[in-house]
C-alpha positions in Angstrom: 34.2 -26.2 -29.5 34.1 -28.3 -26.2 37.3 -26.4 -25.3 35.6 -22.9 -25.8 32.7 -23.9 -23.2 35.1 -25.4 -20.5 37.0 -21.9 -21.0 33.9 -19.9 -20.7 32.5 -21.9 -17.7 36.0 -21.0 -16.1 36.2 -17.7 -16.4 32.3 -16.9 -15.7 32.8 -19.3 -12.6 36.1 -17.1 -11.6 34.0 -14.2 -12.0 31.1 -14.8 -9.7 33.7 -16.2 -6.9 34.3 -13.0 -5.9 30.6 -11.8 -5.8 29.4 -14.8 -3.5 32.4 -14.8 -1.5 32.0 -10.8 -0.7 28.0 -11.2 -0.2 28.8 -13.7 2.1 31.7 -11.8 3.6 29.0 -8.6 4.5 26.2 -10.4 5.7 28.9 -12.3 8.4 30.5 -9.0 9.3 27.1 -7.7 9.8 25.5 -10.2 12.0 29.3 -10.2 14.1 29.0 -6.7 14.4 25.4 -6.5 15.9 27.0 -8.5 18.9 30.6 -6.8 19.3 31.3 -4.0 21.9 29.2 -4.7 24.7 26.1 -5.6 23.1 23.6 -8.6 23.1 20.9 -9.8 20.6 18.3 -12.0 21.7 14.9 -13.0 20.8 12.1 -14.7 22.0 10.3 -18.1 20.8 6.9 -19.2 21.7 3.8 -17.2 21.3 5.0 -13.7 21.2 8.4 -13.7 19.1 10.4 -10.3 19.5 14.1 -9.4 19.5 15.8 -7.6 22.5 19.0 -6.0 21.9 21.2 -3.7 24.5 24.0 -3.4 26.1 25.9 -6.3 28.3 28.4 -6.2 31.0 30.1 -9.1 33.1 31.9 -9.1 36.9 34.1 -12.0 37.8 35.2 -12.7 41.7 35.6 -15.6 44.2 33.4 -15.4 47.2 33.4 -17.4 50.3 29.9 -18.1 52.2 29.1 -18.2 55.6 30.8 -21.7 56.3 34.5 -20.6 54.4 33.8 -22.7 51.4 35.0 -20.8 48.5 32.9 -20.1 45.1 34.3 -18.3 41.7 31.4 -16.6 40.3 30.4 -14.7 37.2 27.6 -12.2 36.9 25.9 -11.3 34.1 23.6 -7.9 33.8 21.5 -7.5 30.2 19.9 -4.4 29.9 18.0 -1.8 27.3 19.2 1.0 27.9 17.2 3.0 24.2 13.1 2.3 25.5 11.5 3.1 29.0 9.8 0.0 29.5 12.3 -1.9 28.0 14.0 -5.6 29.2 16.7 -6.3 32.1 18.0 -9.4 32.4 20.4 -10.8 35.5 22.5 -14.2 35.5 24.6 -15.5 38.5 27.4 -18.8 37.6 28.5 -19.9 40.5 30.7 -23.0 40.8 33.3 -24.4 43.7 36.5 -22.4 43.7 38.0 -26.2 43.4 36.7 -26.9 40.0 37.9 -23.8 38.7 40.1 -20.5 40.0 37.5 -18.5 37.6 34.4 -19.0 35.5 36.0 -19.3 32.0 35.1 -21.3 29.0 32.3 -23.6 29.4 28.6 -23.9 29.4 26.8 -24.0 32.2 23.3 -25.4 32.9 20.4 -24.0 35.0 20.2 -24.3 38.5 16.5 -25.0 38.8 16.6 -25.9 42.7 17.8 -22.8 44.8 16.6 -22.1 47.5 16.5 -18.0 47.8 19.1 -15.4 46.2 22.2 -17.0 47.0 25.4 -16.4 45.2 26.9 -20.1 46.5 25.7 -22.6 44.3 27.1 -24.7 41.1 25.2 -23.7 38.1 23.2 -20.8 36.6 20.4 -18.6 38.5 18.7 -15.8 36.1 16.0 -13.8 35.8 14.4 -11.3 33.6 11.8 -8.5 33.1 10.4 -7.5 29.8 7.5 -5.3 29.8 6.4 -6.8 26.6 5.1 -10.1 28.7 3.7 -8.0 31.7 4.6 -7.1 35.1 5.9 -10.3 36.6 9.2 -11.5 36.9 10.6 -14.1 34.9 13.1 -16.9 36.3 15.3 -19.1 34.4 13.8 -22.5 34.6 16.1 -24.7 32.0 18.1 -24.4 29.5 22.0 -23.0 29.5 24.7 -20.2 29.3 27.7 -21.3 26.9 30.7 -18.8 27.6 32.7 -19.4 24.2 35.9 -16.9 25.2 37.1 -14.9 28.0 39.9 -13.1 28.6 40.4 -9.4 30.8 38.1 -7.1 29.1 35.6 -9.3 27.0 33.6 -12.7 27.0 31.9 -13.8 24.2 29.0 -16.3 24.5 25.2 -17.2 23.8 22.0 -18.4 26.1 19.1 -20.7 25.4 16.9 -20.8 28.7 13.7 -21.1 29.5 11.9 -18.7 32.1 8.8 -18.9 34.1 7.0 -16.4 35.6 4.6 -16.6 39.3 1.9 -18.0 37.1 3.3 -20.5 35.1 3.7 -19.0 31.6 6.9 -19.6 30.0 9.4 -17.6 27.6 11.6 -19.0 25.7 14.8 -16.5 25.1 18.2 -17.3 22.4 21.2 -15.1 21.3 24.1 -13.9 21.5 26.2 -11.5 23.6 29.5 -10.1 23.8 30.0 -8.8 27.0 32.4 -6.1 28.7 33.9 -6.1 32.3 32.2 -3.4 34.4 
């Protein structure tokens, strides 16, 4: 009789394998296709919790500033293309060209302490604007950009920063992204 139950628990337990193992199998493939082809998901934490979802492209180059020091850079632009007062977001990684000969894997803090728009800097300047928090500007305050593969066409990754706006209030903003090269 203790045979019969062992046999039973086998084959109910083969069964069901299948039926947790696809479940689990769609809801992955869903959540990685919400982020493939160009597209980010992000959402906000804090008082006013919304997602923001769009489309996400990325630029790689080396620059040299005014004194011939040379800077690889990556440029990030997040935007919502469906809704007319939608979200735009804008990130700048900047490092030496002697660290790296390109932005590539990595993450990469925010730069809290430039002083004006300058592409020539190590670290991460961003911004965003999301008519759902008002008029102002936001600017990244802390927090990071972790670029989890690169290669010609793509770059996967995901944020976690912290902006501030003129007067103080703060946003905090998490996702994922998978970015194509304009």
């Amino acid at each position: 009789m203790p045979h019969f139950f062992i046999k039973s628990f086998k084959v109910g337990l083969l069964l069901l394998l299948p039926l947790f193992y696809s479940s689990s199998f769609i809801n992955k493939s869903f959540e990685e296709s919400r982020t493939k082809n160009g597209q980010y998901l992000l959402k906000t934490k804090g008082d006013k919790e919304i997602n923001l979802q769009g489309t996400i492209s990325f630029l790689t180059s080396i620059e040299v500033s005014a004194n011939g020091e040379k800077y690889a850079v990556l440029k990030l632009d997040l935007s919502d293309t469906k809704s007319i007062n939608g979200h735009s977001f804008g990130f700048i990684v900047s490092e030496p060209y002697g660290k790296s000969k390109e932005i590539g894997a990595g993450t990469y803090p925010i730069t809290s302490q430039i002083n004006g728009f300058l592409n020539y800097f190590e670290g991460v300047f961003g911004f965003a604007n999301i008519s759902a928090f008002g008029e102002l500007p936001y600017f990244a305050k802390e927090g990071s950009i972790t670029v989890e593969s690169m290669d010609q066409t793509k770059l996967e990754g995901f944020l976690d920063i912290i902006f501030i706006n003129p007067d103080g209030e703060n946003i905090s903003v998490i996702g994922n992204f998978d970015a194509d090269r304009e």
